[in-house]
C-alpha positions in Angstrom: -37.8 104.3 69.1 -35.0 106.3 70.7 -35.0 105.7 74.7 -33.9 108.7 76.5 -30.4 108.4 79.3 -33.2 109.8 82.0 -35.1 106.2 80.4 -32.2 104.1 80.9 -31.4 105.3 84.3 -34.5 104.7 85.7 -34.2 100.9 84.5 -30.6 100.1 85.4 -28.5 103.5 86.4 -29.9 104.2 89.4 -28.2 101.3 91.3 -25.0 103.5 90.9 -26.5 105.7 93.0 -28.1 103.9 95.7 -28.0 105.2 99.3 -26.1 108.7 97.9 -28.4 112.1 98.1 -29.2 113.3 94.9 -29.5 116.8 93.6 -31.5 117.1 90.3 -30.5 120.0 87.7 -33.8 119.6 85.3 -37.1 121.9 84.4 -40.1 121.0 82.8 -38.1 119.3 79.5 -36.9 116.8 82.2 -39.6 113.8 81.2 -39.2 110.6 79.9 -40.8 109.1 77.2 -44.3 109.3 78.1 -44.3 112.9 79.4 -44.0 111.8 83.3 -41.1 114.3 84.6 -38.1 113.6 86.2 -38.6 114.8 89.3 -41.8 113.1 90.0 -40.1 109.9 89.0 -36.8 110.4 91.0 -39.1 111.2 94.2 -41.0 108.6 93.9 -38.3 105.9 93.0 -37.8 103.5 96.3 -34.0 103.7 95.8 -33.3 107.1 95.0 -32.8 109.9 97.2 -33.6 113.4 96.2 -32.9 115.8 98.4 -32.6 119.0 95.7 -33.4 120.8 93.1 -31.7 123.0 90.3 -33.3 125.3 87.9 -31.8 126.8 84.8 -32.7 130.0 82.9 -36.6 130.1 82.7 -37.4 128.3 86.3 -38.0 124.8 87.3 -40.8 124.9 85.5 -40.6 127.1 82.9 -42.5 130.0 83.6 -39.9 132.8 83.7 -39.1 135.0 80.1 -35.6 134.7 78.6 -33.1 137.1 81.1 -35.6 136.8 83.9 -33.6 136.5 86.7 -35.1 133.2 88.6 -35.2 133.1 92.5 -34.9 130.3 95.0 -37.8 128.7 96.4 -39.6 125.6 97.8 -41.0 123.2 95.0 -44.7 122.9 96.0 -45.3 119.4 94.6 -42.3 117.9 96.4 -41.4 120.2 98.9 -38.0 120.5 97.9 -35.4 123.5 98.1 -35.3 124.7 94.4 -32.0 126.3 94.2 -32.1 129.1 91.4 -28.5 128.8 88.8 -29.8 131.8 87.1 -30.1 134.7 89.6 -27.4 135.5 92.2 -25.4 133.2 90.9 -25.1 130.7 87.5 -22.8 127.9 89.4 -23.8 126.2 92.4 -22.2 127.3 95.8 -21.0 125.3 98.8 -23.6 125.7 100.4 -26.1 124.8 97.8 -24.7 121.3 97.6 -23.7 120.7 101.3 -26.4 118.1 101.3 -25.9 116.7 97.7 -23.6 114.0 97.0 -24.3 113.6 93.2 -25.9 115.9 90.9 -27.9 114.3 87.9 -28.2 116.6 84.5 -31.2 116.2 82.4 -31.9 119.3 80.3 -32.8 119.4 77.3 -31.1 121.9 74.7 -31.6 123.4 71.3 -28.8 122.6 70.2 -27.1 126.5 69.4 -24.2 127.9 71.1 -26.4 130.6 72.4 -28.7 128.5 74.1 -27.7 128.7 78.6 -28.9 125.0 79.5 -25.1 124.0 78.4 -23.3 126.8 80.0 -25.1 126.2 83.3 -23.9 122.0 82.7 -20.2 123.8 82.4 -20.7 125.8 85.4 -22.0 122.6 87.2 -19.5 120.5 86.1 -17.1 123.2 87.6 -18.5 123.4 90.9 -18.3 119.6 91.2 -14.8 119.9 91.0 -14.6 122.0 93.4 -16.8 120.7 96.2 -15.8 116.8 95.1 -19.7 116.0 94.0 -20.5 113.3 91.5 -22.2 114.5 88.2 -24.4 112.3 85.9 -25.4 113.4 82.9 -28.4 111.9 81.5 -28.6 112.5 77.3 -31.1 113.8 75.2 -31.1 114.7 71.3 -29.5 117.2 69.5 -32.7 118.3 68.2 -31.2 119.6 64.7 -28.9 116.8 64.3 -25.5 115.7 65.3 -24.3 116.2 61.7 -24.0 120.0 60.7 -21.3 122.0 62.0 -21.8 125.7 61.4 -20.1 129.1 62.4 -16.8 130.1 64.4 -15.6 129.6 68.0 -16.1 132.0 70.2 -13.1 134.6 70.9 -11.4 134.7 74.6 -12.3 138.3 75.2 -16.4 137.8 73.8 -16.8 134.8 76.1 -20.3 135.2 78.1 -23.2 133.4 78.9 -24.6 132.9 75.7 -21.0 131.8 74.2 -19.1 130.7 77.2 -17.0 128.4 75.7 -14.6 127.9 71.8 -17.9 125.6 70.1 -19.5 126.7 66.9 -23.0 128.4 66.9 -24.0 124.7 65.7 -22.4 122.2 67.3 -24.3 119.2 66.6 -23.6 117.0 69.8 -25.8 116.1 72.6 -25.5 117.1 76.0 -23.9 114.2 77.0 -21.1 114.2 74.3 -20.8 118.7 75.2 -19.9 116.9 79.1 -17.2 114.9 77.8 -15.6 117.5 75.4 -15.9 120.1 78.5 -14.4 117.6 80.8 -11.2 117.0 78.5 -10.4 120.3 76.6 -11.6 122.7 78.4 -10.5 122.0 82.3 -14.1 120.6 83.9 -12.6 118.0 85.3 -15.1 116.7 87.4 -16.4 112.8 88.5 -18.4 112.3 85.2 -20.7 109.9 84.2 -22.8 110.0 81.2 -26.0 107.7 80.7 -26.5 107.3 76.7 -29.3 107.0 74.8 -30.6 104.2 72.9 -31.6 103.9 69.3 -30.5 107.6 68.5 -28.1 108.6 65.4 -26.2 111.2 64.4 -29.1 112.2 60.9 -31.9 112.1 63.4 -33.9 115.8 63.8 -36.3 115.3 67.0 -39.1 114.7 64.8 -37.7 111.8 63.9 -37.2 110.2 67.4 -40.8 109.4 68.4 -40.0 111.7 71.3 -42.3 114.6 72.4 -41.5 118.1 72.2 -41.3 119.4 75.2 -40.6 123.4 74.3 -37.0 124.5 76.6 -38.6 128.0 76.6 -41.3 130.0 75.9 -39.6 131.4 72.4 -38.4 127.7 71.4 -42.0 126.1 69.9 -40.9 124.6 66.9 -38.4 122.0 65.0 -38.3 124.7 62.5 -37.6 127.8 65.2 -34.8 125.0 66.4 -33.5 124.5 63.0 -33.2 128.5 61.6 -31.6 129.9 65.8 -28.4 129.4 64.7 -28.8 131.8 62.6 -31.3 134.3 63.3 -30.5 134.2 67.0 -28.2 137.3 65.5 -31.2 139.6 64.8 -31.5 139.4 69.0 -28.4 142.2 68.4 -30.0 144.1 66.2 -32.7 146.9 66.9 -34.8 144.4 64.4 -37.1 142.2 65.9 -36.7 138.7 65.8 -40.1 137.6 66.2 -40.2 137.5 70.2 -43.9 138.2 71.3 -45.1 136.0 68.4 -46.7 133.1 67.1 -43.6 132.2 65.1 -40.4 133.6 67.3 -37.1 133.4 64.7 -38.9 132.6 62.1 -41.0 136.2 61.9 -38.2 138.7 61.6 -39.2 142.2 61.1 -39.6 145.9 62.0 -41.6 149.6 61.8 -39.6 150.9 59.1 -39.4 147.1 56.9 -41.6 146.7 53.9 -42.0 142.5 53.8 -42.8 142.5 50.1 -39.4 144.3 49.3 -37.1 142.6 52.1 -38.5 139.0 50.8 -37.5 139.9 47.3 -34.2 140.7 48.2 -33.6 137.8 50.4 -35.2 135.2 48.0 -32.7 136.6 45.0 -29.6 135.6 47.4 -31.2 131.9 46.3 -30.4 130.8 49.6 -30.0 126.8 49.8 -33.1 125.3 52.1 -35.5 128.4 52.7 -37.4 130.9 51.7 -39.0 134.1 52.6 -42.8 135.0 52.4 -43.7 138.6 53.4 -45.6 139.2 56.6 -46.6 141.8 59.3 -47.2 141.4 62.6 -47.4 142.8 66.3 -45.1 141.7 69.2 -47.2 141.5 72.4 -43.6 142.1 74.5 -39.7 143.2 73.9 -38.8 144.9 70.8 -41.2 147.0 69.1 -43.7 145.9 71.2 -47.3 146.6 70.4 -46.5 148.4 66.6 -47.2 147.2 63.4 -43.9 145.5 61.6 -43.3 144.3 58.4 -40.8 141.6 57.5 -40.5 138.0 56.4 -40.8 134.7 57.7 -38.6 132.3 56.4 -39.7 128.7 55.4 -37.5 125.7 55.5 -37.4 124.4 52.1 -35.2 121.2 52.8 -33.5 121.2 55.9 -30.7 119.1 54.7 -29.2 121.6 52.2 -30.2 124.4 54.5 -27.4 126.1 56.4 -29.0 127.9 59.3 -26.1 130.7 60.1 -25.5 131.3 56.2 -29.2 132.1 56.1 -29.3 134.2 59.1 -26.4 136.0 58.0 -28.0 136.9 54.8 -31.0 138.3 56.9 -29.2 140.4 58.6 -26.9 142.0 55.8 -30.0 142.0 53.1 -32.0 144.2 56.1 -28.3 146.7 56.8 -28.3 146.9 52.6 -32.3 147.7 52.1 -32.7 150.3 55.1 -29.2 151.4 56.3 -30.3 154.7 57.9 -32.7 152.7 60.1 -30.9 149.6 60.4 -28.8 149.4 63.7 -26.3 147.2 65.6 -27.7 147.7 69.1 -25.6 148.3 72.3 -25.6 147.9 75.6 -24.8 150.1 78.5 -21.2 149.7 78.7 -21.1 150.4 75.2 -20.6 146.7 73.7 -22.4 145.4 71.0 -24.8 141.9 71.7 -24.2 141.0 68.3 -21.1 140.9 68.7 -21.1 138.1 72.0 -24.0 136.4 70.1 -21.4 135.8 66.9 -18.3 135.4 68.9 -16.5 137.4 66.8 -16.4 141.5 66.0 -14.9 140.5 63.0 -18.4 139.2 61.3 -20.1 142.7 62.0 -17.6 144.5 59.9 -18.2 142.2 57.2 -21.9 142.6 57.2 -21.6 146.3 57.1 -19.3 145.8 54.6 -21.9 143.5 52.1 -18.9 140.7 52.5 -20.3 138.0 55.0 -19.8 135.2 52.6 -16.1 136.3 53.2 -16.6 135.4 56.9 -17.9 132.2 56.5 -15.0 131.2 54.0 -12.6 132.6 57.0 -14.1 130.4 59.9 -13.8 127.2 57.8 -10.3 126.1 59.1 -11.1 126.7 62.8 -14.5 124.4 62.3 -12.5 121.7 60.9 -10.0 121.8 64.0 -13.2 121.6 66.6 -15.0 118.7 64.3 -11.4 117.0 64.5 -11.3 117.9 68.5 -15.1 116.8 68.7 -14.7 113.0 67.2 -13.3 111.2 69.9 -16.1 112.6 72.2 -19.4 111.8 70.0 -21.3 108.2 72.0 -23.4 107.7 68.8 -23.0 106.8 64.8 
């Protein structure tokens, strides 16, 4: 049974912070091992004193769509100020943590580069530094394993929310080990302390914890959805849709003008290792092509140890440019940059797509993942 850090300090951690006011950065994935959140359990606690709260991208409880800017407010259960780090601003002012001498972390994240939960941390972990607050980060699990290192690092001039920092688009840490490489590479040099798990290892998916899923957003249901993000989180930059609105978001990728039974024969003849494609049709009840029929494919994890989630995105996305490339587009926003673009990191990986080379891309990032899984070691907390 894997214990979570939010576990552990609740039986022992707390007495570090005994008699300090506590501001809590969590949502509604902040729960222990039998479902009972965080914040109920730090307000009720004898010894701990919580005098905040912080909410992330999708609200303090989870009921705000990705984007969605989320606004301050009182917390109705506990009466606490919720201050919002994704609305007027994504790091925590003075004056947000004038009555806050420690912050405590306990997010749980998906385990992609794209994913905001680890970005806000960074920008946390920042304003700690600044202001001269405490941060504890309690750990969770990488959900998709802390073994498989996928993609490039992020280029200085595409850094943004959804790639803020150099990682891979599949890290494979926890939260806890992303603090310490933050805090030591990249300049958050804040007061850190990290509360590990127990009983987790580096093979473990979440299904294998004992844990509960606790979804992180409203698109994030699944192991499975977890597994295939990092790689078709890249259809989000494409005028296809990648299953947002859906029973089954990145994992039903389609569109109007997309025949399923055609796309998934293409796709399926790449003999992709670890997943395969099944035609389907379907109708998103928001965001892209919302309300119209599409056609596409959903793709089926086969064995998710061979499966190598951005080489099978990639292949998505350059099968569907091959098939329909008068309908196909790279979509922009209004300054004129390409999303794909910030979600890869990289323009270098559109170019090859269009190009029908992306398995030249992946060959090119290899040497730059091998520097970050070298940089990584000395930061990983588990076996």
């Amino acid at each position: 049974m894997v214990r979570l850090g939010l576990d552990i300090f609740l039986e022992k951690g707390y007495k570090r912070v005994e008699g300090l006011r506590i501001g809590l950065v969590t949502n509604m994935t902040g729960v222990n091992g039998k479902l009972q959140p965080a914040i109920d359990l730090f307000a009720e606690h004898p010894a701990i004193n919580l005098v905040a709260l912080y909410a992330p991208e999708h609200g303090i409880r989870g009921d705000a769509k990705e984007g969605q800017k989320v606004t301050s407010a009182m917390d109705d259960a506990t009466g606490l100020p919720v201050y919002s780090l994704y609305g007027q601003t994504r790091k925590p002012s003075k004056e947000m943590l004038a009555n806050v001498d420690v912050l405590v972390f306990d997010l749980q994240d998906i385990g992609s580069r794209y994913y905001t939960y680890i970005y806000t941390m960074a920008y946390v972990m920042e304003a700690c530094m600044e202001y001269g607050k405490k941060l504890i980060v309690l750990d969770r699990p990488n959900p998709v394993s802390g073994l498989n290192t996928e993609g490039n690092l992020v280029e200085a001039d595409l850094r943004s929310f959804v790639g803020l920092l150099p990682i891979p688009n599949r890290h494979s840490m926890t939260v806890g080990e992303l603090a310490r490489l933050f805090k030591n590479e990249f300049g958050y040099r804040c007061d850190l302390t990290v509360i590990p798990m127990e009983g987790w290892r580096r093979s473990m998916y979440f299904d294998d914890t004992n844990l509960f899923w606790v979804p992180p957003s409203p698109n994030t249901p699944t192991i499975d959805m977890a597994i295939l993000y990092p790689g078709t989180c890249l259809i989000e930059g494409t005028n296809v849709s990648e299953g947002r609105g859906t029973a089954k978001p990145f994992e039903w990728i389609g569109a109007p003008f997309i025949e399923g039974q055609k796309l998934a024969k293409v796709y399926n003849d790449k003999k992709i290792p670890g997943v395969l494609a099944r035609p389907v049709s379907f109708v998103p009840a928001y965001q892209k092509h919302e309300g119209a029929i599409c056609g596409g494919i959903q793709l089926h994890i086969e064995n998710r140890h061979t499966l190598h989630s951005l080489r099978a995105g990639i292949a998505l996305v350059e099968a569907i440019a091959n098939v329909y490339p008068d309908q196909f587009q790279f979509t922009q926003n209004e300054n004129g940059k390409y999303f794909f673009d910030l979600l890869a990191g990289t323009k270098r990986l559109r170019k090859y797509i269009l190009d029908g080379e992306a398995e030249g891309y992946l060959d090119e990032s290899q040497q730059e993942l091998e520097n970050f899984k070298n940089k990584r070691k000395k930061y990983l907390l588990y076996r």
